[in-house]
Structures are given as structure tokens and as C-alpha cells.
N, C-alpha and C positions, 0 to 999 in steps of 0.2 A: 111505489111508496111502501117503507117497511108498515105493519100493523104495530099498533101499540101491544106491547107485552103485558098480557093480564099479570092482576098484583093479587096477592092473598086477599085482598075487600072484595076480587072479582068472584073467586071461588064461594067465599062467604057468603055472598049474597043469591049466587045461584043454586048453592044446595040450602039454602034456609038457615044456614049456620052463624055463629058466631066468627070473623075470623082466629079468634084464640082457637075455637075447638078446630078449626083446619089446620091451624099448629099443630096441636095435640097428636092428630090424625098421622101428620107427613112426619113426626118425630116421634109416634109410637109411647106417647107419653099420654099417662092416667089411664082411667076405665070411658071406653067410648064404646056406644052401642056397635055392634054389625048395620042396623040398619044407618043410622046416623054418617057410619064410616065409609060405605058403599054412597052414597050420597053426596061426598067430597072427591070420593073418584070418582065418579060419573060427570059429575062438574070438572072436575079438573079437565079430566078428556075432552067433554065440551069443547072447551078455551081454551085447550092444545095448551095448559098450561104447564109451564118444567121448572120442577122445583130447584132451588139455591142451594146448589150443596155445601158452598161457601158459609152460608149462613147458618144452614143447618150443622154443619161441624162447630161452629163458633157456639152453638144452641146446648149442643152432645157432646162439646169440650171433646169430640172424636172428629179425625179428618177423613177415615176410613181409607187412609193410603198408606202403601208399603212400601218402604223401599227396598230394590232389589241392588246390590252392587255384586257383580261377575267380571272375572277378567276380559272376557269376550264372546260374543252368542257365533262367532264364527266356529269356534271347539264343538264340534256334536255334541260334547258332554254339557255344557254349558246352554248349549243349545236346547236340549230337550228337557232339563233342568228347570230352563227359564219356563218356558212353557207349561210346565209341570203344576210349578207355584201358582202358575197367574190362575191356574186350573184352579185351584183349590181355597187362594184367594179370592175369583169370584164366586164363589159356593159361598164362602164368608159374608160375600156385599162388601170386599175391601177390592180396590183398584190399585194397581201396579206402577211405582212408576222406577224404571229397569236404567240402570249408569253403568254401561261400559267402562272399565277403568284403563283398560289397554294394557295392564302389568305397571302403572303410572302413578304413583306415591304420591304426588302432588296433584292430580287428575281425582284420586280417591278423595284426597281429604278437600277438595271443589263440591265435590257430589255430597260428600258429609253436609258441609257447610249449606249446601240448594235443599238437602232434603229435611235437615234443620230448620233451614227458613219457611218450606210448605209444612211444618209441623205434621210430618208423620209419624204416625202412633206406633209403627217400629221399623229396623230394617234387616235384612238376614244379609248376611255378608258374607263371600264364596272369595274374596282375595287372602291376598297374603299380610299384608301391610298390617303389622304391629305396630304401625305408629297409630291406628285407631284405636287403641286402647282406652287412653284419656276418654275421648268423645264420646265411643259408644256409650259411654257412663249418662250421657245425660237422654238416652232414651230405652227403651228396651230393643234389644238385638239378639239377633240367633247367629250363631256361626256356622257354616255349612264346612265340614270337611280340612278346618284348621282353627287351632289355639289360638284364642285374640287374647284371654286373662281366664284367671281363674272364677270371674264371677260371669261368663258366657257362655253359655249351655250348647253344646257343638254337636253336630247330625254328622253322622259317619255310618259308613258300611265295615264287618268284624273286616279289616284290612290286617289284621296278625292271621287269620285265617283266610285270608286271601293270598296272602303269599306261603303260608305252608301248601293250600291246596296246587297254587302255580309249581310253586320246586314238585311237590310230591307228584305232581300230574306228568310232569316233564323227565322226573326221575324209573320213574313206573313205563313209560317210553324206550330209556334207554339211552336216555343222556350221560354223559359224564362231566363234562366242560360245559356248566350253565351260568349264563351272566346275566343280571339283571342290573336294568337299568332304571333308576332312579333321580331324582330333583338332591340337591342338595343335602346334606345328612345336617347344616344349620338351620334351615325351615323346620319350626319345628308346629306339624302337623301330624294328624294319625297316617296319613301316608305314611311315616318312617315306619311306620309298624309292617307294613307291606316289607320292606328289607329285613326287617328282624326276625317273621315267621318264614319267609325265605331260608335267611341265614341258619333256622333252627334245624330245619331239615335237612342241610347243609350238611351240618356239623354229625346231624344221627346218621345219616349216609355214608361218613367221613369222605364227602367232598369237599373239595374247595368252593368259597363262596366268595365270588366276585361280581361287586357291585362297582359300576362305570357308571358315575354323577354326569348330568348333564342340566346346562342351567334350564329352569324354568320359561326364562324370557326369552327365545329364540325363534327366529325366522324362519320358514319354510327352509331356504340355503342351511342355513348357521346347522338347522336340526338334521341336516340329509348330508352334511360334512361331518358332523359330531358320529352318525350312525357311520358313515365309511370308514372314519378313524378306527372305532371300537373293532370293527371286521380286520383294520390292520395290524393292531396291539392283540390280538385275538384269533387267529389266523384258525385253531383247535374247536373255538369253538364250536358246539351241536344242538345246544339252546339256548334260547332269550325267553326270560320273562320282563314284559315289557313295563310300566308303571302305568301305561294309559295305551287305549286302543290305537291314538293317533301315529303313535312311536311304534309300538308294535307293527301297524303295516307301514312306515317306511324300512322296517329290519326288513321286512318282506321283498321292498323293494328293491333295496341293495344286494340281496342274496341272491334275487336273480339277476340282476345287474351284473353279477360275479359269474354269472352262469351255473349257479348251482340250485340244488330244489329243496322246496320245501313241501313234506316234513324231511325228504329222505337225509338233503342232509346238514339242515339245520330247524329244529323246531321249534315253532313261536307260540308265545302265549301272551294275552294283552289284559285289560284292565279296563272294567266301565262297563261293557255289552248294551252301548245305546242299542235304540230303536234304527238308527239309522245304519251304525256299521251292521248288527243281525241281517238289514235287511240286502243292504247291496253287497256286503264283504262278508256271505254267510260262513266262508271258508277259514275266517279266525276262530279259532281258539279263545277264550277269554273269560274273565271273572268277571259274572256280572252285578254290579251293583242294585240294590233293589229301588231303582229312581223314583218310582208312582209313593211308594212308601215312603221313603225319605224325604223325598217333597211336602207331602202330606202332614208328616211328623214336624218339621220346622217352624211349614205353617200354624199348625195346632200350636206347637210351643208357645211361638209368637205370639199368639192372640190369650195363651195362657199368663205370659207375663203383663201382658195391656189389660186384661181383664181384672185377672188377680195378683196383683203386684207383691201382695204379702205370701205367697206360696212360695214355698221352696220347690227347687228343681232341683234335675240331677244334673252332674258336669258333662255327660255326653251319654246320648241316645245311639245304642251300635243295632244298626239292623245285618241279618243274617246274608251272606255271599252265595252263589252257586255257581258252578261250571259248566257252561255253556261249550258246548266240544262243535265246532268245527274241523276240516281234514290240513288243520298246519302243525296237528303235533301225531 
């Protein structure tokens, strides 16, 4: 036999109280004494009593949930991302609730529409899909790492200084023939700035600067054929700066595929410096984005918009890169 679930009369009644002031109490509303307050939790414990959070959002006109939308927590980068938020999130007392989107335009605007419906008090959104444009307008939202509109405040790493320090690191090596490869140049994200501090150093070098697009959306296959290709149009190559860690060690793995070595003789450089690649792939090279930070900043943002809706913000928050040197360049 289940027990009957005590009701706020139960607690009421066994700390002495009113049950309005046990409202008060579980929703942090008006002036209530410490002794009076301790009193209500002690009762609640009692009678294993668990408060409605349903109720108490409906009370706080707050739901105290976030939405998270990410292409996929399969990405490391994504991965430790996700993790990051829910960190910093529960330090808030908000709870997470995380939509894979898969790269799926009609999958995203699903999860709009469910996370609409649980009236979350914001969401941070890590895809690409410009078609949330419209929507995001009817709650507060963060952008992590790409342009939704101009009224969306976006979390980014200096990525113009991510790719000068890549080319300048690779060029100081001893490079001549460096290609980087990059997502689409019509995404239009501060990623592209990673190609254009590239290209700058390119150009002060008076090298050539060759950038090899490869789609965003691609498959294990599709991405390790896209990489063979480039080594075939490319054959001179001696460096890769890669646009993300995951790309960068498949170059790794085609170049010995090819039977050749890296750094001697071609050197890689990648993009992200999770906690995961540092730790089993310490041998890349790479620009590491500062995650624990940038997590942090988004979240803060967020709870900045929910809180004080009349503040102005700025159009994007750049936190500082550094180079993490592994033995691939």
C-alpha cells in the first residue's frame, strides 16, 4: 500500500504554523523568522514531505528550467559543454533540460515548440538553424558560438585570434603549404573569423592561404573521405589547421594512413582543447577554447536576461584563446 502524500495542512500543523506561512517558507517570500523557518523544515523532513515544483513555478511565475539545444553530446566539445552549463546551472537552482538536435531543422524547431510548452525561463542554443530566429523572440535566449539575430547576445572564444595564433604557430615551424579547413564560409558564425585571422597571416607571410570547406553535417565516412580527398588535391601539403579537435585527429589519421609522420611531415593543429582530447590525445596541438568560462558567462547572461529584462547587453561576450602545444607540430 502506497502512504498517503502529506499536503501543506500536514506540515502546518506540525510545526505550529499557518499553512500560508509554510508557503512563505518553501517560496522564500516576505520576512520569516530563522526560528519559525527551521520549524517548517524540520516538519517537512518529518513527513518526507517533497515539495511541487509545478506549483511553486506557477506561484514564482519561474519554472527554473533551461533549455539546452546542442547538435549532439556525442562531439567532446559538445560533450563537456553540456556538462559545463548543467554545472553552473545547478549553482543557480535551475535544472536542465538538454535536445539533441542531430544537425535536424525540423527536430530543433520540435524542441522549440516542448520547451515552449514547459515554459522555460530561457534557452542557450549551440546549433546552427537560423530559422529560430522568429521564436527565440518570445523568450530569452543565449547563443553559444553562432549568429541567431542581432538582438542575441553570443558566447564565443577571440576565434580571429585563434586562427592567427594557428597559422603563426605552424608558420614559426616551418610550414609553407598550410590548409585549413573550415565549415562552410555561408554559416555565418564567429567560427568564420577563425579563417580570416588565418588568412591574415597568410597574407603577412606572403603565403598562399588555402581554405578546404567541408560540410558541417557529416558522418564518420563522409568526414574521413572528405579528409582523403583534401591529401589528394593537396598532395604539397606540410600543414593543417584544423577548425575543431575532432577533424584535426582524423588529418592525423590519414597521414599515417599514407605512411607518412607527423610533425616531420605534415603538421597539425586543431581547435577546442577539450578535457577529453588533453587528456587521451595529449599529442595534438591545439587552440584551446576557455569552456569552464564560457559556460559560465552564458549561463550568467541568461539568468541576466530572466532576471533584468530591461538591461542592455552586449552582442557578444569573446573570451581569450591559448595554445596548448602537443608533439604534432
Amino acid at each position: 500500500m502506497f502512504k498517503i502524500k502529506p499536503k501543506i495542512s500536514d506540515v502546518a500543523k506540525a510545526a505550529g504554523v499557518s499553512p500560508t506561512t509554510v508557503s512563505r517558507v518553501m517560496n522564500k517570500r516576505g520576512y520569516i523568522s530563522e526560528e519559525t523557518r527551521q520549524k517548517v523544515y524540520d516538519a517537512m523532513k518529518k513527513l518526507n514531505y517533497i515539495p511541487n515544483d509545478l506549483a511553486r513555478s506557477l506561484y514564482n511565475k519561474r519554472s527554473n528550467l533551461i533549455g539546452l539545444i546542442v547538435p549532439t553530446t556525442a562531439n567532446p566539445f559538445y560533450g563537456e559543454l553540456t556538462a559545463r552549463i548543467e554545472h553552473f546551472c545547478a549553482l543557480a537552482g535551475l535544472k536542465v533540460l538538454l535536445c539533441n538536435s542531430l544537425h535536424n531543422a525540423e527536430k530543433e524547431a520540435h524542441y522549440w515548440e516542448m520547451l515552449r510548452r514547459n515554459q522555460v525561463d530561457g534557452v542557450i542554443v549551440c546549433t546552427y538553424n537560423r530559422g529560430l530566429i522568429d521564436v527565440s523572440e518570445q523568450m530569452p535566449t543565449v547563443a553559444f558560438d553562432h549568429y541567431l539575430s542581432s538582438g542575441i547576445p553570443v558566447i564565443s572564444s577571440d576565434n580571429y585570434a585563434g586562427g592567427e595564433l594557428a597559422a603563426a604557430t605552424l608558420i614559426e615551424a616551418g610550414c609553407k603549404n598550410i590548409v585549413h579547413i573550415n565549415g562552410p564560409a555561408e554559416l555565418e558564425t564567429p567560427a568564420n573569423l577563425r579563417r580570416n585571422g588565418y588568412e591574415a597571416v597568410m597574407q603577412r607571410y606572403g603565403l598562399p592561404a588555402m581554405t578546404y570547406e567541408i560540410r558541417s553535417i557529416l558522418s564518420q565516412a563522409e568526414a574521413e573521405a572528405a579528409i582523403c580527398a583534401l591529401f589528394d588535391q593537396q598532395p604539397q601539403m606540410d600543414g593543417v589547421f584544423a577548425s575543431d579537435d575532432s577533424i584535426a585527429l582524423k588529418v592525423i589519421q590519414e597521414v599515417r594512413r599514407r605512411n607518412k609522420r607527423v610533425p616531420e611531415d605534415v603538421k597539425v593543429i586543431g581547435y577546442d582543447g577539450t578535457e577529453f582530447v588533453r587528456q587521451h590525445v595529449p599529442e595534438l596541438t591545439t587552440i584551446k577554447q576557455p569552456m569552464i568560462t564560457m559556460a559560465e558567462t552564458a549561463v550568467q547572461i541568461l539568468i541576466q536576461q530572466i532576471e533584468q529584462p530591461e538591461k542592455a547587453l552586449e552582442k557578444e561576450y569573446v573570451h581569450s584563446i591559448e595554445l596548448v602545444r602537443g608533439n604534432s607540430v
